[in-house]
C-alpha positions as CSV (number, residue, x, y, z in Angstrom):
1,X,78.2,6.3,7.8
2,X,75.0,8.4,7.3
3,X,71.9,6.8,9.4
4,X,69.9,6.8,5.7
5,X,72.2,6.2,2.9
6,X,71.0,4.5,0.3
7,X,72.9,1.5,0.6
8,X,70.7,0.6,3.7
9,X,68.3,1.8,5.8
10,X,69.2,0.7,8.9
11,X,71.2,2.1,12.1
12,X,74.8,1.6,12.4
13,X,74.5,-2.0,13.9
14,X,77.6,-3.2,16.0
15,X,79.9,-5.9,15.6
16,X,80.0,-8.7,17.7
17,X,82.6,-8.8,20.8
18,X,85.3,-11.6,20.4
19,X,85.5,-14.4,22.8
20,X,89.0,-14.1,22.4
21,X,90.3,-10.4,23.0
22,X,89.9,-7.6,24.8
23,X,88.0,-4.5,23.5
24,X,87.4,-0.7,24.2
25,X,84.4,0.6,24.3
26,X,82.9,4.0,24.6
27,X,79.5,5.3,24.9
28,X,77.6,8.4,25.3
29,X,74.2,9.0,27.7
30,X,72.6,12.2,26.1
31,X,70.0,13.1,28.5
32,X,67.8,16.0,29.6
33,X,70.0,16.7,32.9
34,X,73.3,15.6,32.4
35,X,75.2,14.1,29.0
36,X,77.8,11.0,30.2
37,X,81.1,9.9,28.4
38,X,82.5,6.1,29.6
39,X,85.2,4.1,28.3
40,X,85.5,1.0,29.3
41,X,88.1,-2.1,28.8
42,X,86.1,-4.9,28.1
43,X,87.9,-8.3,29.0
44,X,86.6,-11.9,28.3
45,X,85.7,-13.7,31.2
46,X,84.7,-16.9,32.3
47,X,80.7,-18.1,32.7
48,X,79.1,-16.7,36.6
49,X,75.9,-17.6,37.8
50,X,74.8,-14.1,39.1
51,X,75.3,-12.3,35.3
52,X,75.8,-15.4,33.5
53,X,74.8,-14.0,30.1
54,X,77.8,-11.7,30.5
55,X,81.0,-12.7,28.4
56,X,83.1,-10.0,29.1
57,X,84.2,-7.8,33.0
58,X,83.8,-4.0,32.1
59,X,86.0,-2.2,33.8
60,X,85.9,1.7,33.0
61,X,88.6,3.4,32.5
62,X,87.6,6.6,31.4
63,X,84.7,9.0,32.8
64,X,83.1,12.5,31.7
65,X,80.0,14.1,32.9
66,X,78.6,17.5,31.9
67,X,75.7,19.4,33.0
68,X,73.3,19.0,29.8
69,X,72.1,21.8,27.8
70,X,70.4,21.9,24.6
71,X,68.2,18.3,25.5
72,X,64.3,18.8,26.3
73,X,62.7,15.8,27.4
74,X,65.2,13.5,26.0
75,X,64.8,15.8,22.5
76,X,67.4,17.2,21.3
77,X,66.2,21.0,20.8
78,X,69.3,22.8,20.3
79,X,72.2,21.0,17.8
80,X,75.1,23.4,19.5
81,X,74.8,23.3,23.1
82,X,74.3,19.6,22.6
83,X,77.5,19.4,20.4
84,X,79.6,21.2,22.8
85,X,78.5,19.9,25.8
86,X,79.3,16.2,24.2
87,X,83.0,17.8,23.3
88,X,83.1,18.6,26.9
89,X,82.0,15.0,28.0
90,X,84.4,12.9,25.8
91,X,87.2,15.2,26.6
92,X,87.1,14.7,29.9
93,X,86.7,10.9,29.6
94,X,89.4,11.0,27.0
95,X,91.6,12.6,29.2
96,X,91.3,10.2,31.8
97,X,91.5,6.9,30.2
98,X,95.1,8.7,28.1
99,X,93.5,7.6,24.6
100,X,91.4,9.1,22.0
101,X,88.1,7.5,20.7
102,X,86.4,8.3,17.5
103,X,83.0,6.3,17.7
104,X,80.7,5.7,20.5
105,X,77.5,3.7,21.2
106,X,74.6,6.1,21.8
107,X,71.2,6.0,24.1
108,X,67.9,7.2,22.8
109,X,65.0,8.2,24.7
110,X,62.8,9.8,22.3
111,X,61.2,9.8,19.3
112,X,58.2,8.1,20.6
113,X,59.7,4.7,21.3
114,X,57.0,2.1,20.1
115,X,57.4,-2.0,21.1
116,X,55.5,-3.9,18.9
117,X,55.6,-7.8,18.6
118,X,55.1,-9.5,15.3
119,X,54.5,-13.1,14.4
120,X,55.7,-14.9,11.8
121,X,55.0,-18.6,10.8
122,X,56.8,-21.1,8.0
123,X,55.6,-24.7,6.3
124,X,58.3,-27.2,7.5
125,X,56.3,-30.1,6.1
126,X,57.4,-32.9,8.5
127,X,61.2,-31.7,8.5
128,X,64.2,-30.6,10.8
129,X,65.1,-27.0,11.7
130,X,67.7,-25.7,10.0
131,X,69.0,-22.3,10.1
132,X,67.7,-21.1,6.9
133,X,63.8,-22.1,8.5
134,X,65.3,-20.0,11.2
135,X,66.1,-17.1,8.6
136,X,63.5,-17.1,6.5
137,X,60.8,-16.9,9.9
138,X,62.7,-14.4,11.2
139,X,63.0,-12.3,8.1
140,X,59.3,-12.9,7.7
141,X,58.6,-11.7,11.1
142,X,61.2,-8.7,10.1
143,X,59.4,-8.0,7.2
144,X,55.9,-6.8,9.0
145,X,57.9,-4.0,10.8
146,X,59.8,-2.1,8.1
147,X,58.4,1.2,7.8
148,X,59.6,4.5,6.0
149,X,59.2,7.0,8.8
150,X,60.6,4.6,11.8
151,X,64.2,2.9,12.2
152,X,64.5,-0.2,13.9
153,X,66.3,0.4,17.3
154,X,65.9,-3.4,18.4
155,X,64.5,-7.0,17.1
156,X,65.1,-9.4,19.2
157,X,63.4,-13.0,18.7
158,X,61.4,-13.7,21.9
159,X,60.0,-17.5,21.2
160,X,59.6,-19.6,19.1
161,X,56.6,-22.4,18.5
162,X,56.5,-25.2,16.8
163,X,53.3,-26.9,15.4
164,X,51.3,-24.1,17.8
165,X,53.2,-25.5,20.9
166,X,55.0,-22.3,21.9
167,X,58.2,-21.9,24.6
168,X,60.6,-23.2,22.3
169,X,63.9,-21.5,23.2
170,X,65.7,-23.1,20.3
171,X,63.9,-25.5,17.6
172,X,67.3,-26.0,15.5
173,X,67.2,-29.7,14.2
174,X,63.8,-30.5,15.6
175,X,60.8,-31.9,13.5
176,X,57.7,-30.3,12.6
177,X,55.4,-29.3,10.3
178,X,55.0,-25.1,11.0
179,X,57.7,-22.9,12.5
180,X,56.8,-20.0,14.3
181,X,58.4,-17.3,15.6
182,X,57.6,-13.6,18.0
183,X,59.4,-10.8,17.3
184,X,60.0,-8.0,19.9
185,X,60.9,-5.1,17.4
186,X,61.6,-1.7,19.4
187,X,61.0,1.3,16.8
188,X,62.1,5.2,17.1
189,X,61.4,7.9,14.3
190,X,63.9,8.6,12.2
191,X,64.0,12.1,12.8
192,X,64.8,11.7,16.6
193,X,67.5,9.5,15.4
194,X,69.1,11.5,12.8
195,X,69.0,14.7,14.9
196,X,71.1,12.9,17.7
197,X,73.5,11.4,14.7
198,X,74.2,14.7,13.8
199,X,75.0,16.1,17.3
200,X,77.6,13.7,17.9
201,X,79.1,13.4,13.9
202,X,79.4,17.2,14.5
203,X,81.8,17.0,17.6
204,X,83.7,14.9,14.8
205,X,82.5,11.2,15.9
206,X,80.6,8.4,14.5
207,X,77.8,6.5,16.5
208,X,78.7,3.1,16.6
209,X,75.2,1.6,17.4
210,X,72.0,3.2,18.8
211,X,70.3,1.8,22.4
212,X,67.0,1.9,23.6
213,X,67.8,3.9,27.0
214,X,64.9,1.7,29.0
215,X,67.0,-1.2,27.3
216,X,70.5,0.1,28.2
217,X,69.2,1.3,32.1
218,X,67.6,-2.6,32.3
219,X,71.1,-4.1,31.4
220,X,72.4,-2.6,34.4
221,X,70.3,-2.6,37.1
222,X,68.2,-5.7,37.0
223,X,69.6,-9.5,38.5
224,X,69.5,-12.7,36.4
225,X,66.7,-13.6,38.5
226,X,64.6,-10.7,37.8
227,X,65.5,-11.0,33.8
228,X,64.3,-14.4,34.2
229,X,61.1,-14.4,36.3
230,X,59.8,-11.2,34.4
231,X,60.6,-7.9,36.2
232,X,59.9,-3.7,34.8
233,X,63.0,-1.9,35.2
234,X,61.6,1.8,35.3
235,X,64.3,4.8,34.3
236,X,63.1,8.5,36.1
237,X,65.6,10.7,34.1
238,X,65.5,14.7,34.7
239,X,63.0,14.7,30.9
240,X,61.4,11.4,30.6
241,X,61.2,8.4,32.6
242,X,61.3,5.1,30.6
243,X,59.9,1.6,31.3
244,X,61.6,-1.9,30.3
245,X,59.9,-5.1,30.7
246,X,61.8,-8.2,30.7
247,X,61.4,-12.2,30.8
248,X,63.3,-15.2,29.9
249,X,66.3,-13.3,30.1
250,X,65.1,-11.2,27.2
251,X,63.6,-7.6,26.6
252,X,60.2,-7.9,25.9
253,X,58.9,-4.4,26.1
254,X,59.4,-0.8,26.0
255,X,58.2,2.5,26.6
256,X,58.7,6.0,27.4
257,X,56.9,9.1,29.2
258,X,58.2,12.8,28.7
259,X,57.5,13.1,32.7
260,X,60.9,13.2,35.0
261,X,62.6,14.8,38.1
262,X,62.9,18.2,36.3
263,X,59.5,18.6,36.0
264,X,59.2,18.7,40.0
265,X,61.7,21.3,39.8
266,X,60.2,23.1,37.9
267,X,56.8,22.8,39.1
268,X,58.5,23.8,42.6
269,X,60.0,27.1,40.7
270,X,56.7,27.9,39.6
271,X,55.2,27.0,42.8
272,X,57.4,29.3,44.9
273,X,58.9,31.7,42.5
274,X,62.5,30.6,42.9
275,X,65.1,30.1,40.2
276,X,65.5,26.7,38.8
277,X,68.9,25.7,40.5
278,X,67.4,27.1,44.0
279,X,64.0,25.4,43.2
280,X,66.4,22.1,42.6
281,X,68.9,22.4,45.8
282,X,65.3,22.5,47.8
283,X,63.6,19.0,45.9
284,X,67.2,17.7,46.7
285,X,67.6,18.9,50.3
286,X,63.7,19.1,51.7
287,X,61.0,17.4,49.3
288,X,59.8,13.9,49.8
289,X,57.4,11.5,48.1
290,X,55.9,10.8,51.3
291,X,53.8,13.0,54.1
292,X,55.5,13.9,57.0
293,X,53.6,15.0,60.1
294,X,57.1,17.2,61.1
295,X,56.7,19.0,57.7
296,X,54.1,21.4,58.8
297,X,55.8,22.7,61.9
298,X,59.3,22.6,59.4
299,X,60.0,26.1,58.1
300,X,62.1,25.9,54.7
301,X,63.8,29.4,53.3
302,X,63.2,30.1,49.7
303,X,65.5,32.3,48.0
304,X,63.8,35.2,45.9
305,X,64.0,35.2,42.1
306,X,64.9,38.9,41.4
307,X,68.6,40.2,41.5
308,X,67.7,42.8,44.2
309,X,69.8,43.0,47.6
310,X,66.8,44.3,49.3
311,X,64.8,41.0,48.4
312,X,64.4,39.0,51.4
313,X,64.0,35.2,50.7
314,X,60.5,33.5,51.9
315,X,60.0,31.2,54.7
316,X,57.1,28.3,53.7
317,X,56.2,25.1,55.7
318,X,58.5,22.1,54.2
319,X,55.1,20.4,54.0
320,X,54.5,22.7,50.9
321,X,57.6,21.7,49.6
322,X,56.6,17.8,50.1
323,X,53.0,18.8,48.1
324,X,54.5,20.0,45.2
325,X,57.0,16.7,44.9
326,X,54.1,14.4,45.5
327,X,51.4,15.7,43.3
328,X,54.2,15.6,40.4
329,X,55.8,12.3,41.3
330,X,52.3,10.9,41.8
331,X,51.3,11.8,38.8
332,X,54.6,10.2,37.0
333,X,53.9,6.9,38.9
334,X,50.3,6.9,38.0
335,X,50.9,6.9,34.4
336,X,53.7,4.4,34.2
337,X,51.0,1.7,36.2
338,X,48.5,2.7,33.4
339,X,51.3,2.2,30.8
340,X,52.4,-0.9,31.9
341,X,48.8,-2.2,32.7
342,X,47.8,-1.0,28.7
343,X,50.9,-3.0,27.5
344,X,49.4,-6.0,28.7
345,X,52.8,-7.6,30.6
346,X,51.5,-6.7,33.8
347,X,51.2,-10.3,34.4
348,X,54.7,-10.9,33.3
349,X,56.5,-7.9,35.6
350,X,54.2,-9.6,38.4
351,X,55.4,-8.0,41.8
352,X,58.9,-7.1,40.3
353,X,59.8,-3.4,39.7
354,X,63.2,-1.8,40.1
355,X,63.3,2.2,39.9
356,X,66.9,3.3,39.0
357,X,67.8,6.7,37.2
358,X,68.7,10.2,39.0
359,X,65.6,10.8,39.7
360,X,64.7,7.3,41.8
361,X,67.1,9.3,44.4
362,X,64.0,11.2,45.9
363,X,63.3,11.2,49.3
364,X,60.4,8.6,49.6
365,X,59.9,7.3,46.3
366,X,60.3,3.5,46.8
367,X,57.3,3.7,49.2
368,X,55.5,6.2,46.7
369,X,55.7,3.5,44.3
370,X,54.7,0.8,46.5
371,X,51.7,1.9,46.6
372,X,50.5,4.0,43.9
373,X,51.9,0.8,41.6
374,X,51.3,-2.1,44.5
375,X,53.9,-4.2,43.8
376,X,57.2,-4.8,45.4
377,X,60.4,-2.0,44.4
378,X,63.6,-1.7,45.2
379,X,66.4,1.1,44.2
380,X,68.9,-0.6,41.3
381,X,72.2,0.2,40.8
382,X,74.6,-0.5,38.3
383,X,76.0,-3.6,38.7
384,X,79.0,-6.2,37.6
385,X,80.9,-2.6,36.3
386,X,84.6,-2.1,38.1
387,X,86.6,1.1,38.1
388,X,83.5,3.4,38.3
389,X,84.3,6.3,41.2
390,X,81.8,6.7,44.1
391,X,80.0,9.5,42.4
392,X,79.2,7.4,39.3
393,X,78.0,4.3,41.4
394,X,74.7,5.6,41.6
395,X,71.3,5.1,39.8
396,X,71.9,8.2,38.0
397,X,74.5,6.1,36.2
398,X,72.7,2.9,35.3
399,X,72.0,4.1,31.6
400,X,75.5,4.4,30.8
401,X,76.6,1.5,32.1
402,X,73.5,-0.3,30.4
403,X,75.4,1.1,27.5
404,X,78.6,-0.5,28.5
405,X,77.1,-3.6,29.0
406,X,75.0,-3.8,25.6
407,X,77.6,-4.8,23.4
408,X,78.0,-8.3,25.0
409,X,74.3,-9.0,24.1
410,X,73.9,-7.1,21.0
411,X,74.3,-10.5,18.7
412,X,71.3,-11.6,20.3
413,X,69.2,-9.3,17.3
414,X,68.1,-9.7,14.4
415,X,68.8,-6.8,11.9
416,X,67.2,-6.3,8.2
417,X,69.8,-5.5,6.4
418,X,69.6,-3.9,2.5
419,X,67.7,-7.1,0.7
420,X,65.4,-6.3,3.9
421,X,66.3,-10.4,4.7
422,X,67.5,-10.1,8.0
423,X,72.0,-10.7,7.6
424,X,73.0,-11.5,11.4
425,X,72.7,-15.0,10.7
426,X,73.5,-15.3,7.5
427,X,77.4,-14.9,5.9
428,X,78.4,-18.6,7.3
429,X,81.6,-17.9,9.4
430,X,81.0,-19.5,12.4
431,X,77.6,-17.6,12.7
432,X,75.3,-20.8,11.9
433,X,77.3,-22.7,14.1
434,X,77.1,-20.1,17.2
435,X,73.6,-19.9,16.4
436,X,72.0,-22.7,18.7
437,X,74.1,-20.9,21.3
438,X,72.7,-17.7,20.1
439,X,69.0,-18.7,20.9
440,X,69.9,-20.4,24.3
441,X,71.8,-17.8,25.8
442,X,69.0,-15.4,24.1
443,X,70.2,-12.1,26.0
């Protein structure tokens, strides 16, 4: 299905798990450093406090990862090397998991991801909720957001009010005389979008349904206590580093920065005129966030550029090394406390911030980011995932098993569909029923 045909103008939207059954799902991380293929066997499960909002165990069962080419800051800059890097990818986890898969759930970090949150209100005059109030405040809400040259990633109710008092997780069959209702709604431009359809429909696959990746890295790292409370879950990729805020067990905002751990490499290529991969082995190996009184009397060895025999490589202070990082990662945190001060949840994340994503790996960074952001962080992995080997159990990973995780809360949103009235909760079987449940579990 084509991202724009004329029948709708939505994303491909996914289908609801079953309570019932067991399910396989795959999904693909495209980012700037690496591109991810998972399967997993999704089996239903019964209610647990830590993850309650979880209905199904993952466990994967298949795993591919390939260096990434063709991907610039989360954009997708060159359609081949993309396509054939994801052919690499899905093989691989193919291979491993002894099935073939022909759709997969997709992340997306660019196209300027925008959170904007919309309010809708609807004359009850004096009577109960039902769930067409419910539809017609959502779709009203829906309505504000529709625009030609952005999709709709994510819509997901956040509250609703009645007669102004607001908090209300789930008004069905209470009195009132106006219904109100905010709308988180998480937008990407098309063209972003469509460019990523096509590298995946050309290694002869469909995208099953599109995911914020702050939204998909959140899902994994962050426990039900942060959800709850109000916690950022921040993303440092190797292109862009995203932010997710989230309270009341719900994603209540998103953003993105095209700052990440391959920008210290590179700056530390520039900086010491060393190839890329040398200039990467050294951020690995000797940089840190943090100043070291040891790094000045450290020598480091930096291997020349050129392809000459005769070059000799160059001896620095690690300390220079440790500059380089710093003034880079600095600059990355400084800009996500500005983003998440302008966004106005700063009260909402409170002390709260996880960092998770290849990049959080850095020598130092928690303590960088206790202090340039003055709040409380600690390193999140992916959690509640089985069958994932060692190498994959680290933050690098949380995005695709955010991915993994997604489907189990993907009935929480609200979708326009072609009348532009929003058809999640419409099309009676069973849906109007689960939808008090809907509201509660609200993640």
């Amino acid at each position: 299905m084509s991202l724009f045909g004329s029948s709708s103008f939505g994303l491909p939207r996914l289908k609801p798990l079953s309570s019932k059954r067991s399910h396989v799902v795959s999904v693909l991380d495209i980012g700037s450093t690496k591109v991810v293929c998972m399967i997993g066997r999704l089996t239903p499960r019964a209610e647990s406090q830590i993850l309650p909002n979880r209905t199904h165990s993952v466990e994967i069962i298949g795993i591919g990862h390939q260096k990434s080419r063709g991907v610039k800051n989360g954009v997708v800059a060159d359609l081949d090397a993309v396509e054939s890097v994801v052919r690499l990818a899905v093989d691989a986890a193919e291979r491993m998991a002894g099935l073939t898969i022909d759709s997969l759930i997709v992340n997306v970090s660019a196209g300027r991801l925008q959170s904007d949150v919309y309010t809708a209100t609807i004359d009850l005059g004096g009577q109960e909720v039902d769930a067409n109030d419910l539809r017609k405040v959502l779709a009203a809400a829906g309505q504000q957001s529709l625009r030609s040259d952005r999709a709709i990633l994510h819509s997901l109710p956040t509250g609703f009010s009645l007669d102004g008092e607001r908090g209300i997780r789930d008004p069905l069959a209470m009195y009132g005389d106006v219904l109100g209702v905010d709308m988180h709604v998480l937008t990407a431009e098309r063209a972003a979008l469509k460019n990523l359809e096509l590298c995946v429909n050309r290694a002869h696959l469909s995208v099953e349904g599109m995911v914020a990746t702050p939204y998909a890295s959140g899902l994994a790292a962050l426990v039900d206590d942060e959800v709850e409370l109000g916690c950022a879950a921040i993303d440092m990729g190797g292109g862009t580093t995203t932010i997710s805020v989230f309270a009341e067990g719900k994603l209540v905002h998103a953003d993105a920065v095209s700052l990440g751990g391959h920008h210290v490499t590179t700056d530390l290529a520039r900086g010491l005129s060393t190839r890329i991969e040398d200039a990467e082995r050294l951020k690995v190996v000797h940089g840190s966030a943090l100043p070291n009184s040891a790094d000045e009397r450290d020598i480091v060895s930096v291997p020349p550029i050129g392809e000459d025999d005769r070059d000799q490589p160059t001896h620095v202070p690690r300390a220079l090394v440790s500059r380089i990082v710093r003034a880079r990662i600095e600059e990355t945190l400084e800009l996500i406390r500005d983003r998440i001060q302008r966004s106005g949840f700063s009260p909402i994340v409170g002390k709260r911030i996880v960092l998770t994503g290849g990049a959080s790996q850095l020598t130092g960074l928690p303590e960088a980011a206790r202090r340039i952001l003055a709040r409380n962080v600690r390193i999140g992995r992916p959690l509640g995932v089985s069958g994932l080997p060692a190498a994959a159990k680290g933050p690098a990973f949380s995005t695709a098993v955010g991915l993994m995780i997604y489907p189990q809360v993907a009935d929480l949103e609200t979708h326009a569909s072609h009348g532009g009235m929003f058809s999640a909760l419409g099309a009676g079987n069973g849906r109007i029923a689960r939808m008090g449940q809907w509201l509660k579990e609200s993640f």
